[in-house]
C-alpha positions as a Markdown table, in Angstrom:
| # | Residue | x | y | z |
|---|---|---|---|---|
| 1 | Unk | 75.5 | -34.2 | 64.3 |
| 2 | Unk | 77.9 | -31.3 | 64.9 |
| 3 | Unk | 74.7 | -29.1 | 66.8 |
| 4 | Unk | 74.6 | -32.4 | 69.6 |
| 5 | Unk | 77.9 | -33.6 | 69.3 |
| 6 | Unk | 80.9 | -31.1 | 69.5 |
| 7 | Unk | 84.6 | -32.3 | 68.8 |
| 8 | Unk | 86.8 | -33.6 | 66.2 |
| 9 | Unk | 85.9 | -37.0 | 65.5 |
| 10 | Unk | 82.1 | -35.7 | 64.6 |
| 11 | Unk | 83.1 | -32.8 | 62.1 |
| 12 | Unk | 85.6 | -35.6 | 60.3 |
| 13 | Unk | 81.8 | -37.6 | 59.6 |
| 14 | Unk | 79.9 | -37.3 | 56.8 |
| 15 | Unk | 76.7 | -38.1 | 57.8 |
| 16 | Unk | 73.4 | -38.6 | 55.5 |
| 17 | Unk | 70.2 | -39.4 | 57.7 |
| 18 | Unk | 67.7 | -41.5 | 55.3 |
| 19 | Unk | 65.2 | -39.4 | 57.2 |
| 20 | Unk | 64.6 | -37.1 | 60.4 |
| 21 | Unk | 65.8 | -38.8 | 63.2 |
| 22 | Unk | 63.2 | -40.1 | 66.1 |
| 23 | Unk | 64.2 | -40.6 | 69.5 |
| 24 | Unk | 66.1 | -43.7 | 69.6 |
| 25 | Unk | 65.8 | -44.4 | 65.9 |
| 26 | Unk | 67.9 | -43.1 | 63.2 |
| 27 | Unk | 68.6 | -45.0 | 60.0 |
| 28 | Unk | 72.2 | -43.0 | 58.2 |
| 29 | Unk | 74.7 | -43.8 | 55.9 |
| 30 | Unk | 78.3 | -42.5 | 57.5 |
| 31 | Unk | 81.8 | -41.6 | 55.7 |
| 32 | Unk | 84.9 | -40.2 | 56.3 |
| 33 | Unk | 87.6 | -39.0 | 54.1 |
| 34 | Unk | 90.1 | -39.1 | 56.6 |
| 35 | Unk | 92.4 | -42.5 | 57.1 |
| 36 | Unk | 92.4 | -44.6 | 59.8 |
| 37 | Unk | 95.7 | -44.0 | 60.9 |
| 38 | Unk | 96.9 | -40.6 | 59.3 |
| 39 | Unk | 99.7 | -41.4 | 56.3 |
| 40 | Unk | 98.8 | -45.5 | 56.9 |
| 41 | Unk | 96.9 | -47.1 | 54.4 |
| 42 | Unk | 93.8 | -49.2 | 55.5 |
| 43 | Unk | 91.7 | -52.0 | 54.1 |
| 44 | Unk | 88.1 | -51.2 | 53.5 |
| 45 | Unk | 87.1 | -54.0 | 56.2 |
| 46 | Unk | 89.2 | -51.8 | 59.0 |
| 47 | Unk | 87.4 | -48.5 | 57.2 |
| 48 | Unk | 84.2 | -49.7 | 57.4 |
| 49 | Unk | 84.3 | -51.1 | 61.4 |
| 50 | Unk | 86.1 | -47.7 | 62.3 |
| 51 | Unk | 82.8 | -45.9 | 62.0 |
| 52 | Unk | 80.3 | -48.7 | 63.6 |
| 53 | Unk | 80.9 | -47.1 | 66.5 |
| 54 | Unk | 79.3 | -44.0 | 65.3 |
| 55 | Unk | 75.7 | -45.5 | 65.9 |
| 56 | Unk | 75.1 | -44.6 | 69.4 |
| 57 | Unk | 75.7 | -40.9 | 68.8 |
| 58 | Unk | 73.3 | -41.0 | 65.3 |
| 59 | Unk | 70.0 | -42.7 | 67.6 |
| 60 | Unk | 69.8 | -39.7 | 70.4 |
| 61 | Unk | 67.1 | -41.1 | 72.8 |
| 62 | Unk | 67.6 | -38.0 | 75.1 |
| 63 | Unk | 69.2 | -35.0 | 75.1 |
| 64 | Unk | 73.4 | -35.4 | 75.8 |
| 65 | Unk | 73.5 | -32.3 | 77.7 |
| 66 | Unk | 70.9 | -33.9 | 80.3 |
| 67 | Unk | 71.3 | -37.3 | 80.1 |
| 68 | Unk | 75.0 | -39.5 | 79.7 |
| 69 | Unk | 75.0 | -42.5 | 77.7 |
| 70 | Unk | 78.4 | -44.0 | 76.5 |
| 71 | Unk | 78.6 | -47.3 | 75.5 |
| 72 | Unk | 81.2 | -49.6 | 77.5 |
| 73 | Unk | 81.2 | -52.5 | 74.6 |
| 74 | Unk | 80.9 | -52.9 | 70.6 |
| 75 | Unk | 80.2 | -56.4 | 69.3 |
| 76 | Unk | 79.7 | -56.9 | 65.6 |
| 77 | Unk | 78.8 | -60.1 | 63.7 |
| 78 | Unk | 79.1 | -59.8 | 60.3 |
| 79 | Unk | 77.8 | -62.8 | 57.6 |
| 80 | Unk | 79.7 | -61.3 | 54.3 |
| 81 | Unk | 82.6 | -58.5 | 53.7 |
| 82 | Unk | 81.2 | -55.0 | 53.5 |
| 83 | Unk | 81.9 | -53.4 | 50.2 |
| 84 | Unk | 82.2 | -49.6 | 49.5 |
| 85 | Unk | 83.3 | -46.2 | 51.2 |
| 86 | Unk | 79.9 | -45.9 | 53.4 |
| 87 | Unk | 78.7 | -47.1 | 56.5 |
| 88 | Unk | 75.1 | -48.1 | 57.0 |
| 89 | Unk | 73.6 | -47.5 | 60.2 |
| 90 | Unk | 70.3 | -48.9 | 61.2 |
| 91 | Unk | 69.8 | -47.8 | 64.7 |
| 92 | Unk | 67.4 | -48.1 | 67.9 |
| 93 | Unk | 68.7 | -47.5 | 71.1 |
| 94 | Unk | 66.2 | -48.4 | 74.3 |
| 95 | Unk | 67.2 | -47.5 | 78.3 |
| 96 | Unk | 66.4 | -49.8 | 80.8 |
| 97 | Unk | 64.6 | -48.6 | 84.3 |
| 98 | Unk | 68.1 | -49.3 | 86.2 |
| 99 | Unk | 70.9 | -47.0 | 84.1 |
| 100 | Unk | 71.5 | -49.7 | 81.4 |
| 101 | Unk | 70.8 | -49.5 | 77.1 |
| 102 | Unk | 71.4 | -50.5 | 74.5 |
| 103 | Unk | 72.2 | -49.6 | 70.7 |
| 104 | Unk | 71.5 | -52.1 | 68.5 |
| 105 | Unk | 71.9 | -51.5 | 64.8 |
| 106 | Unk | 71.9 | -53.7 | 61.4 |
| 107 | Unk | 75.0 | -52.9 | 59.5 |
| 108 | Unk | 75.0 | -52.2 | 55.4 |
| 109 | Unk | 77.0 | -51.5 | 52.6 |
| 110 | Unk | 76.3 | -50.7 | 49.2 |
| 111 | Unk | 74.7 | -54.4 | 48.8 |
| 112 | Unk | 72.4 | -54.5 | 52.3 |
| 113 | Unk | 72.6 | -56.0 | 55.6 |
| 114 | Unk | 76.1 | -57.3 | 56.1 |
| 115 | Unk | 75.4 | -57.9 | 59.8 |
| 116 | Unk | 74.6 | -56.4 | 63.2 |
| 117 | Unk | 76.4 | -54.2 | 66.2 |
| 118 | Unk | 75.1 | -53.9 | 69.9 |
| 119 | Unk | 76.4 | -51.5 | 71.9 |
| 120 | Unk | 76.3 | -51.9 | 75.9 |
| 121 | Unk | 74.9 | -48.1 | 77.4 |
| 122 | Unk | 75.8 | -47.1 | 80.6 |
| 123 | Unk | 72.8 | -44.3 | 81.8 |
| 124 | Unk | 73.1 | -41.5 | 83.8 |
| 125 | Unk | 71.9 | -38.1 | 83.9 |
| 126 | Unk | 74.4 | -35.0 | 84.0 |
């Protein structure tokens, strides 16, 4: 992610793509080894949502040095506790014809599907 993405918060990811990433599509499992809040302890439910946020920039649907695309909302639903230190990511992201998206992703754990995330894309190019 670090060649699309400079900064920070993307060299602090470890990020394992289950496969090359399409336009739009990426499936990845995402950790961190850094707390949420530095010398704070968190619980593994705030760990886990801290990096949901991640799945706009894994699903690249064009180029970020042409095109922006932040997302102005995160909702998750979730139907059980996630368990573990990783992330799952299942990821599409569409653009409509009038400068809105959307990511949408299915959220696992260790388990499987713990629940979904959509992501609210404002489009514009450069």
């Amino acid at each position: 992610m670090g060649e699309l993405w400079p900064g920070g918060y993307i060299a602090s990811l470890d990020v394992r793509p289950l496969g090359p990433p399409l336009p739009g599509r990426t499936t990845a499992w995402v950790s961190t080894p850094l707390a949420l809040v530095a010398g704070e302890p968190a619980g593994p439910l705030a760990s886990y949502v801290a990096l949901v946020d991640t799945a706009n920039g894994i699903a690249v649907r064009e180029q970020p040095t042409a095109w922006m695309f932040p997302n102005v909302d995160l909702t998750i639903h979730l139907h059980r506790r996630p368990e573990g230190d990783w992330t799952g990511l299942d990821t599409a992201v569409v653009f409509g014809p009038t400068g809105q998206g959307i990511t949408s992703t299915v959220l696992h754990d260790i388990h499987g599907p713990v629940g979904r995330a959509e992501q609210i894309l404002t489009v514009r190019p450069v």
